[in-house]
C-alpha positions in Angstrom: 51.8 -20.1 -31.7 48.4 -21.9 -30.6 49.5 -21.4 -27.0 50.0 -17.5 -27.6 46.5 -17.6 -29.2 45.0 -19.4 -26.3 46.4 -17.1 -23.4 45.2 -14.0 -25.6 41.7 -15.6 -25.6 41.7 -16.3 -21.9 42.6 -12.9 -21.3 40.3 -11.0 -23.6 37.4 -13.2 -21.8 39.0 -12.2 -18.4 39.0 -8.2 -19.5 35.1 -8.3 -20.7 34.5 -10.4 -17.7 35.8 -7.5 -15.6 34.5 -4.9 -17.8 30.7 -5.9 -17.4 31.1 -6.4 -14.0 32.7 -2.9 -13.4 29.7 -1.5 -15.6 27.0 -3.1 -13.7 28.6 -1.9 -10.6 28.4 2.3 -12.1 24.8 1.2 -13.2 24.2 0.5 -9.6 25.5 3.2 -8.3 23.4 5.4 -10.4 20.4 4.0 -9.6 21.1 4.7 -6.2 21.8 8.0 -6.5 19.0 9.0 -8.7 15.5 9.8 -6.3 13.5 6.6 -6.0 10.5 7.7 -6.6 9.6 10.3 -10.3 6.7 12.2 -8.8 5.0 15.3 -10.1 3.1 17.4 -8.1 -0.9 18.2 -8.8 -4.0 19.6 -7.4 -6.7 17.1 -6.9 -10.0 19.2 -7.5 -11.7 17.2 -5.1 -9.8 17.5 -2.1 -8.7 21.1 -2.8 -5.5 20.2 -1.3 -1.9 19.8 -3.0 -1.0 16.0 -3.2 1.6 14.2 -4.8 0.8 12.0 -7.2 3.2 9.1 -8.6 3.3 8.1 -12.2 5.8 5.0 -11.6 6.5 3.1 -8.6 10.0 1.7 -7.5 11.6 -1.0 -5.4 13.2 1.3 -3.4 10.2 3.2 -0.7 10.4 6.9 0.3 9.9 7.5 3.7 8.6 10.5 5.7 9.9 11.7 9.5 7.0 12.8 11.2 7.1 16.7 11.3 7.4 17.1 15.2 6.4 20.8 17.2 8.8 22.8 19.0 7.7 22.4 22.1 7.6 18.4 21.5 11.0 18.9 20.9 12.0 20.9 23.7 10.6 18.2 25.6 12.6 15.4 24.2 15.7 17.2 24.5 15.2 18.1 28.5 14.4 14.3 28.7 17.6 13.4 27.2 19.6 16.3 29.4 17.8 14.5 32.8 18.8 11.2 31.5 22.4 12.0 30.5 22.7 13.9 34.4 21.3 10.8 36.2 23.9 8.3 34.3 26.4 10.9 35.1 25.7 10.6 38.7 25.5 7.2 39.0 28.4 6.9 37.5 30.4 9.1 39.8 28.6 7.2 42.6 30.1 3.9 41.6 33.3 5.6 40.8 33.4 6.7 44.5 32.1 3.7 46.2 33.0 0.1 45.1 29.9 -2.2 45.3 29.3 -5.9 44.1 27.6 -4.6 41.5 31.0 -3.0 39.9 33.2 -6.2 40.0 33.0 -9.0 37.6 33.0 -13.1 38.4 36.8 -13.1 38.0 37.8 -10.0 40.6 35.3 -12.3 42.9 37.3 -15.1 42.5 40.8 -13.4 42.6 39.7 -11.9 46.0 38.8 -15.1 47.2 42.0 -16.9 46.1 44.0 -13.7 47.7 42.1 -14.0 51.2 42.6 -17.5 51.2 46.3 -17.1 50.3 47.3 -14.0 51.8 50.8 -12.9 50.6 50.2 -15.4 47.1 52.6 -14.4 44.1 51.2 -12.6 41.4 52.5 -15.6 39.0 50.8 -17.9 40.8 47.6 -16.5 40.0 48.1 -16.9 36.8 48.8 -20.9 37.7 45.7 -20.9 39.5 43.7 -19.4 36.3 45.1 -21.7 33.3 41.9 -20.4 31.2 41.9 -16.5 32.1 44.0 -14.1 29.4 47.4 -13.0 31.9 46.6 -9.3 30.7 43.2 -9.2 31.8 44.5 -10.8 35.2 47.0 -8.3 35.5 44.4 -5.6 34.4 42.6 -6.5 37.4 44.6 -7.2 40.0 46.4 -3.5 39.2 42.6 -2.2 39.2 41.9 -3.6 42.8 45.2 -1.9 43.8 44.2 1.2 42.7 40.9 1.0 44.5 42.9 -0.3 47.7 41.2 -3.4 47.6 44.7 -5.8 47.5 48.3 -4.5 48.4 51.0 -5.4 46.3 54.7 -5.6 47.0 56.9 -5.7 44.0 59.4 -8.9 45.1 61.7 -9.4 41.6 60.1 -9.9 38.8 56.5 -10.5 40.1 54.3 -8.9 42.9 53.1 -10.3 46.4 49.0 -9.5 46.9 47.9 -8.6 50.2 44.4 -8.1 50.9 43.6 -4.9 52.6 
């Protein structure tokens, strides 16, 4: 019986454990939601110009975008069009052309291992490169065939690499 009382105890605690923390959580959640700052707006007299004045302050500030012209806008958004087009075009220039720029430290040092090596099984790469993930490997050397870079000749289960 005084075990049964006991587990009824622990759980109770438990449930108003839970309970409070579930509340706080709502209580949060409100707070959130409800506008940070209570303002109501007046007329100073000696400004003569509508401000907004703040009875209470919170933790939470309220802050303004700048109101921006159209034209300042139209500006920005030919800036961004000229941008976007000039990536665009390098892009497609790189795409076209394969410079040093374009290939990582690892395509360097495949190439090198390939020239040195020419007709090199794709498996032995892999040897060669105990620290490099196989997939990226393969990534790349299928990459540089695509871009006729190496040649590779299926032979069983693996590829010979040619350079071109």
């Amino acid at each position: 019986m005084g075990d049964f009382v006991f587990v009824l105890l622990v759980l109770g605690g438990l449930g108003v454990f839970f309970y409070r923390q579930s509340q706080e959580k709502k209580a949060q959640n409100a707070a959130k939601i409800q506008p940070a700052v209570s303002c109501a707006p007046r007329v100073e007299k000696e400004k003569a110009a509508e401000t907004v004045a703040c009875e209470e302050e919170t933790a939470a500030e309220v802050v303004e975008a700048p109101v921006k012209e159209p034209a300042e806008e139209q500006a920005e958004e030919q800036a961004e069009e000229q941008a976007e087009e000039q990536a665009e075009e390098q892009a497609e220039e790189q795409a076209e052309a394969p410079n040093a720029e374009m290939y990582d430290a690892l395509t360097w040092r495949v190439l090198q291992r390939v020239m040195e090596q020419p007709g090199i099984l794709q498996t032995d790469i892999y040897g060669l490169f105990p620290r490099e993930n196989r997939k990226h490997l393969q990534a790349t050397l299928l990459q540089l065939d695509k871009e006729n870079v190496l040649r590779r000749e299926k032979e069983g289960n693996t590829y010979r690499l040619f350079p071109v």
